[in-house]
C-alpha positions in Angstrom: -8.4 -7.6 -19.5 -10.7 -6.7 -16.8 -8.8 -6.6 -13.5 -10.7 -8.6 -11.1 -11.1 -6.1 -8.5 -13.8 -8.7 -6.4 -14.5 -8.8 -3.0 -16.8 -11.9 -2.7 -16.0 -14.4 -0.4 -15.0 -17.6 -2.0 -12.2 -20.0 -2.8 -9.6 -18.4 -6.6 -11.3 -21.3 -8.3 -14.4 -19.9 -8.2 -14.1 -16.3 -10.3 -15.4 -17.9 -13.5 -18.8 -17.5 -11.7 -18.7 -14.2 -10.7 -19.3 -11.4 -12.7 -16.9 -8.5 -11.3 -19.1 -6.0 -10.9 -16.8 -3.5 -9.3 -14.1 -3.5 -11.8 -16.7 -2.8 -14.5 -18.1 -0.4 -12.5 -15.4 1.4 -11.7 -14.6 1.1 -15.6 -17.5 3.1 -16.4 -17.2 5.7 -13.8 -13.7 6.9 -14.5 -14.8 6.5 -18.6 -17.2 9.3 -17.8 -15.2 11.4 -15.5 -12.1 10.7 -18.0 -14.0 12.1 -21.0 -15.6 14.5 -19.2 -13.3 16.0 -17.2 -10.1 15.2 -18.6 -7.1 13.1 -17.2 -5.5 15.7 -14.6 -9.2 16.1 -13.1 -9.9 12.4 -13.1 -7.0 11.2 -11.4 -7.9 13.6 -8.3 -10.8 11.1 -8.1 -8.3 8.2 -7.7 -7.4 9.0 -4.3 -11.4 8.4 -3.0 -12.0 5.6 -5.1 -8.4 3.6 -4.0 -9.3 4.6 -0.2 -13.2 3.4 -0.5 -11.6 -0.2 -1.7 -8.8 -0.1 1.3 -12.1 0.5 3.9 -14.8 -1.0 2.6 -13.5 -4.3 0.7 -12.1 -6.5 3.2 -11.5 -9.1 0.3 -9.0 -7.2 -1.3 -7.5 -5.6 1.4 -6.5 -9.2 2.7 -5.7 -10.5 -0.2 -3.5 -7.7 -1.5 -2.0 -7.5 1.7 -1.1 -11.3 1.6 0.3 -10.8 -1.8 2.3 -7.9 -1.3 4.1 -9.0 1.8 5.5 -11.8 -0.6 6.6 -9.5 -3.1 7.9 -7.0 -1.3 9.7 -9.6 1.2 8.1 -8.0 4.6 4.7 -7.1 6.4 2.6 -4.9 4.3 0.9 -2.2 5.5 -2.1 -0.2 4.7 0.0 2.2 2.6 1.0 -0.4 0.7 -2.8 -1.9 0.1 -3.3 2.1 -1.2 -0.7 2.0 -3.2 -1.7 -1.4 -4.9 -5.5 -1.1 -5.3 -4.7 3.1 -6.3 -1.9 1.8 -8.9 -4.7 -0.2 -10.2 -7.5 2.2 -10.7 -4.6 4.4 -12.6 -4.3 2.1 -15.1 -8.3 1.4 -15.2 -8.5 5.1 -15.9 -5.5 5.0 -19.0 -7.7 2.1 -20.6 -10.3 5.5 -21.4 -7.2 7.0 -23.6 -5.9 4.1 -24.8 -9.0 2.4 -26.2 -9.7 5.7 -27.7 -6.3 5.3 -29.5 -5.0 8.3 -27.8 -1.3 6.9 -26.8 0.4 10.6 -27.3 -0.9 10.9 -24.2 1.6 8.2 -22.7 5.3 7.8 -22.7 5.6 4.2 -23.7 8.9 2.5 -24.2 8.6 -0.6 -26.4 10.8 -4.2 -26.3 10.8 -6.5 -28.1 7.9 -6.0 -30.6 10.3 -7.2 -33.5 9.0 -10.8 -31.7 5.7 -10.0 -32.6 6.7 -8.5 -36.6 8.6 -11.4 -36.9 5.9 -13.7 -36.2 3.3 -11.5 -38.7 5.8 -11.9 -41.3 6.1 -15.8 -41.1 2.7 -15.8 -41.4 1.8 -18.5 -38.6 1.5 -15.9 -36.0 2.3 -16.6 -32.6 0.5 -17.0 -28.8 1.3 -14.0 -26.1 1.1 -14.7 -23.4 0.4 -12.4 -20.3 -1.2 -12.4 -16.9 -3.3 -9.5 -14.3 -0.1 -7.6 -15.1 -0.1 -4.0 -15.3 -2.2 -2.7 -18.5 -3.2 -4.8 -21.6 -5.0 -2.1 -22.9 -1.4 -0.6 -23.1 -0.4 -3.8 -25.2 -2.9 -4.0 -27.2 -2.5 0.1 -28.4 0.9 -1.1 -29.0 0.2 -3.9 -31.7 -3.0 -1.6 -32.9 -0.8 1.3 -33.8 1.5 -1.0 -36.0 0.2 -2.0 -39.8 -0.1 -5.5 -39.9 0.1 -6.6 -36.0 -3.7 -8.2 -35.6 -4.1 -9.3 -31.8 -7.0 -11.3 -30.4 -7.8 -11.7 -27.0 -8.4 -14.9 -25.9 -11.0 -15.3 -22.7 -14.2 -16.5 -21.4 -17.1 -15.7 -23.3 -19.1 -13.8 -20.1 -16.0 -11.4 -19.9 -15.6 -10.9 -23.4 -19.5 -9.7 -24.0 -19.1 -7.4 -20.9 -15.6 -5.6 -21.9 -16.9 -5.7 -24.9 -19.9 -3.5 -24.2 -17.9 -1.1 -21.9 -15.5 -0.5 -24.2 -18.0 -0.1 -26.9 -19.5 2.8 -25.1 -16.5 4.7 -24.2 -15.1 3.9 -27.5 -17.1 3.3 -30.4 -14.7 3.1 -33.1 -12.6 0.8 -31.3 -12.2 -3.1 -31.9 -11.3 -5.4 -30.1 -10.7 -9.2 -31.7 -12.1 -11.8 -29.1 -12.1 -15.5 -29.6 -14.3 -16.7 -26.7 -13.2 -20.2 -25.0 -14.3 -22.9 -22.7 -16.6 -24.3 -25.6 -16.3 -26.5 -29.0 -13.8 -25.5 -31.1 -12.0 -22.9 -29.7 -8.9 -24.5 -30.6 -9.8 -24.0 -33.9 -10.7 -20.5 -34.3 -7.7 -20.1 -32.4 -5.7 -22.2 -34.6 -7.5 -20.2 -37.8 -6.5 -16.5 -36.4 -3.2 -18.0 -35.9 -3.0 -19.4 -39.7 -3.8 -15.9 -40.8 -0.6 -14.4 -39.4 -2.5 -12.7 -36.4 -1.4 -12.8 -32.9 -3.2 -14.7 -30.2 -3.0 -13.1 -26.9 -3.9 -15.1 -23.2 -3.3 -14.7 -19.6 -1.8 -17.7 -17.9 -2.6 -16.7 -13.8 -5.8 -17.8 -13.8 -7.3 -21.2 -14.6 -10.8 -22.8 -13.9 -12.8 -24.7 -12.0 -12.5 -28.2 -13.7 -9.0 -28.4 -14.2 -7.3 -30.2 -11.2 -4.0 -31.7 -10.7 -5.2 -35.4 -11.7 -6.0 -34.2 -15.2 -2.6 -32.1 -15.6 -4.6 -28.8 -15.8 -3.3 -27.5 -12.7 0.7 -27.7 -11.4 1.8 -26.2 -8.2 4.8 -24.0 -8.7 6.9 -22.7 -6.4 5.8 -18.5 -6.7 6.9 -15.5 -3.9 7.7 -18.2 -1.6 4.8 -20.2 -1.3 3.7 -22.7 -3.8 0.7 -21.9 -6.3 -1.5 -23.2 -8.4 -1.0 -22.4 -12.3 -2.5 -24.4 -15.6 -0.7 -24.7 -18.4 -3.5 -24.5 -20.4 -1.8 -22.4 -22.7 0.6 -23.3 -23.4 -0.7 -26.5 -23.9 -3.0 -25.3 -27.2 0.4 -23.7 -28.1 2.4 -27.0 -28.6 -0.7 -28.7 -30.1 -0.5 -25.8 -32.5 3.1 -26.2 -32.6 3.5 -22.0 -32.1 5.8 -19.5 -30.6 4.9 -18.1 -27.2 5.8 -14.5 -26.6 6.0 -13.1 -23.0 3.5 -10.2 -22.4 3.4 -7.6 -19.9 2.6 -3.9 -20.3 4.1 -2.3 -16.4 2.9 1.1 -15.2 5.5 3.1 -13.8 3.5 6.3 -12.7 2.3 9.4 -13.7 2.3 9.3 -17.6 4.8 5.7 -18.4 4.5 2.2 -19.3 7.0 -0.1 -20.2 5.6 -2.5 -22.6 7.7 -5.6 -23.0 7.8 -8.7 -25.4 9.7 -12.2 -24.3 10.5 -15.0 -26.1 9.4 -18.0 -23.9 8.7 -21.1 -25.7 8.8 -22.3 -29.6 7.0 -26.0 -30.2 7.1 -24.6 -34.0 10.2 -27.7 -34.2 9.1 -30.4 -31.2 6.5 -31.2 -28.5 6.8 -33.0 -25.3 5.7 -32.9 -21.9 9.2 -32.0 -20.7 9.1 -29.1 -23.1 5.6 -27.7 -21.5 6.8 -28.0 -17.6 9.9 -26.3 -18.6 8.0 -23.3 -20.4 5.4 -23.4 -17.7 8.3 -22.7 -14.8 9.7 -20.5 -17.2 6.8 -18.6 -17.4 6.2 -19.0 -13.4 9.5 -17.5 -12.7 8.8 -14.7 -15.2 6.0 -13.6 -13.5 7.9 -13.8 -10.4 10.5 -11.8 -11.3 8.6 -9.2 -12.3 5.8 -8.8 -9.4 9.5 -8.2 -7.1 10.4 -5.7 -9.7 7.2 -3.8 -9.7 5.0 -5.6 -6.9 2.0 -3.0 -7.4 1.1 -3.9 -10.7 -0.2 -7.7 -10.5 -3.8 -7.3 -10.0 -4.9 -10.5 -9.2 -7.0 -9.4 -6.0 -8.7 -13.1 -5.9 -7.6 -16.0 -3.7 -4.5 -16.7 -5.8 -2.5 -19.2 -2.6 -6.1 -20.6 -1.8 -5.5 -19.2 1.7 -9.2 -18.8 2.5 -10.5 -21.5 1.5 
């Protein structure tokens, strides 16, 4: 949920340890110039903010650079590192509104959430799951504007107290469910939330220090070209759950649109097996894939995702 917009050195595995003090920042900056100046004044500001990243953070300029030039099949060029990092502090500054349940300000076109009803009505609820993809604040309005659709967000517990607190203070009457993981008995909550008939969402283009390729945490996939590292972590908890999995992704398209779209991607509600997983996992892989080509500016993973400098 918060875009990790870090310019430390340092090889992807290692964001767990760093705290993402610009996106935050940046979070609570446009909160206050979006409430206090309204939307039209506030994304003036953009343009300053998107070129002080493009100067002064060398870390994301590479990195975005390195990802774009896959995605967009040639050289990138500084424009294009504006475009990216500016695309991103758009949707930083939407996450004001949209926590604040204000999505008449948007046009948002909806698919697929008759996935996510259908799940609800079962009553054994189902996993989304997402990546750094556009906005999840703009998911997340989506199911909160619908009786009956309760979404969690499943992350670690570090970034869940600091969202948390941001988005407490630019809005106080929203909620936002977190189920904190990377300690004892996650699964279960998890598995609780999901007995309930709620909806478990998670981001899959991440994953964290300990897992490795000897333990089956990690698998290289082929991504934009170049192989990459992705866990199936999970979708792992999903078949030991034996749940749905729902594609996520909430695409900005500019000015005053998003796209919100809902997959089906796996269902171990009938069978498990290993062959089942790496087939959902490359599913999932190519996904992605297909839409970082479609709309390249809206993936904002700005860490070492290809472990290029390391």
């Amino acid at each position: 949920m918060a875009a990790p917009l870090n310019d430390e050195a340092g090889p992807a595995a290692d964001w767990s340890t760093q705290r993402e003090r610009g996106s935050l920042k940046l979070l609570r900056l446009m909160a206050w110039i979006a409430v206090t100046l309204g939307r039209g004044a506030a994304r003036l500001v953009l343009h300053p903010i998107a070129l002080y990243f493009v100067l002064f953070a060398p870390g994301v300029r590479r990195r975005s650079r390195r990802y774009l030039g896959r995605a967009l099949g040639r050289p990138a060029g500084w424009r294009d590192v504006y475009r990216h990092v500016h695309t991103f502090a758009a949707t930083v500054l939407d996450r004001v509104y949209f926590a604040r349940g204000q999505m008449e300000r948007f046009e948002v076109r909806v698919d697929g959430v008759e996935l996510m009803e259908q799940a609800t009505a079962r009553g054994d609820g189902a996993v989304l799951l997402g990546a750094h993809l556009g906005s999840f604040e703009a998911l997340h309005a989506v199911g909160a504007s619908r009786p009956g659709l309760r979404v969690a967000m499943v992350m670690y517990p570090d970034n869940a107290t600091m969202i948390q607190g941001v988005l407490h203070a630019i809005a106080p009457e929203a909620h936002l469910d977190v189920i904190p993981i990377g300690r004892g008995g996650s699964t279960l909550v998890i598995r609780d939330w999901l007995d309930q008939g709620g909806l478990a969402g998670m981001l899959g283009d991440r994953y964290m220090p300990q897992h490795t390729r000897r333990d089956g945490g990690v698998v290289q996939l082929p991504f934009l070209g170049t192989p990459a590292p992705f866990t199936d972590g999970p979708l792992r908890v999903a078949m030991l759950l034996r749940r749905q999995v729902i594609f996520m992704a909430g695409l900005y398209l500019g000015g005053r649109r998003y796209h919100v779209r809902f997959e089906p991607l796996a269902d171990f509600r009938t069978g498990r097996s290993e062959a089942a997983l790496q087939q959902a996992l490359q599913a999932y892989a190519a996904r992605l894939e297909a839409l970082c080509r479609e709309a390249p500016y809206n993936w904002f993973n700005f860490h070492d995702f290809w472990l290029e400098d390391a």
